[in-house]
N, C-alpha and C positions, 0 to 999 in steps of 0.2 A: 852272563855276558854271552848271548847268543850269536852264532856263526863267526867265532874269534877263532878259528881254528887256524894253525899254522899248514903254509901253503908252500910248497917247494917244486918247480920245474927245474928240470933238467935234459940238457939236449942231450940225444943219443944217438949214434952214427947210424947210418942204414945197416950196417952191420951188424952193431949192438940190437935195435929195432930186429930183423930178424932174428935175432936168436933168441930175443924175449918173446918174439909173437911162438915159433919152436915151443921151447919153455912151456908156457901159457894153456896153449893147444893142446900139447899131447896128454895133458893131465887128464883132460877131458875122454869119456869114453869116445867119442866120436869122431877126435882125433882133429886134426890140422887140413881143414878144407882148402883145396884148391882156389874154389870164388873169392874168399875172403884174404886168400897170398896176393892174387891176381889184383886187386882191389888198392892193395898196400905196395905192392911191388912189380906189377908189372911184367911178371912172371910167371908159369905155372910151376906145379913144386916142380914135374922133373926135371927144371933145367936149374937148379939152384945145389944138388948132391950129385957128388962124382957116380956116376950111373953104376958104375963097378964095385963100387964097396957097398952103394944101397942095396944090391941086389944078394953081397953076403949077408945082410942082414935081415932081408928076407927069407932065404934062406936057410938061418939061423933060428927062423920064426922069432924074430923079437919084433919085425914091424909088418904089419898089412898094407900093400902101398893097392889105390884103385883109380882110376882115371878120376875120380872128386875127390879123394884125401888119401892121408896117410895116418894110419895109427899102431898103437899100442896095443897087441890082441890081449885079452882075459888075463890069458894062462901066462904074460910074461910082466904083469901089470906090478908086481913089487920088484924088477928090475926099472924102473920109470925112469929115475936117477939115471941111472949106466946108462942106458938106451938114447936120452936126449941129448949128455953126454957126446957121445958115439956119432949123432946125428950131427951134431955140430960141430964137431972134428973133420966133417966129411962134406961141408958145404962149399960151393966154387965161386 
């Protein structure tokens, strides 16, 4: 029985929507681009994280933040978890 596969949509707040797109992104080495926030939202990242607590995190070196994205450097990359976490505890 080809293409019987079960199908499920489900709405999600803009809210929920970014912290999945968060999520998604940061896994990636390249990290969570600007054009493609801007794109979804309407936004660029820095106006979406309390500019104060990103910039501990910075910091901290757990994120690279550059005027096209924001990521995850190397050396803190099996912290991924905690750090996205932390990103989304901190969004306005």
């Amino acid at each position: 029985n080809e293409g019987a596969g079960i199908q499920k949509l489900e709405k999600v707040s803009a809210e929920e929507l970014k912290e999945e797109l968060i999520f998604m992104a940061l896994r990636l080495s390249s990290g969570m681009r600007n054009e493609i926030f801007q794109q979804h939202f309407q936004k660029n990242l820095d106006q979406i994280f309390d500019e104060e607590k990103l910039q501990k995190l910075i910091e901290q070196g757990l994120i690279e933040v550059t005027p096209e994205s924001i990521r995850i450097p190397d050396k803190s990359r099996l912290l991924t978890n905690s750090i996205i976490e932390k990103l989304c505890g901190i969004l306005i």
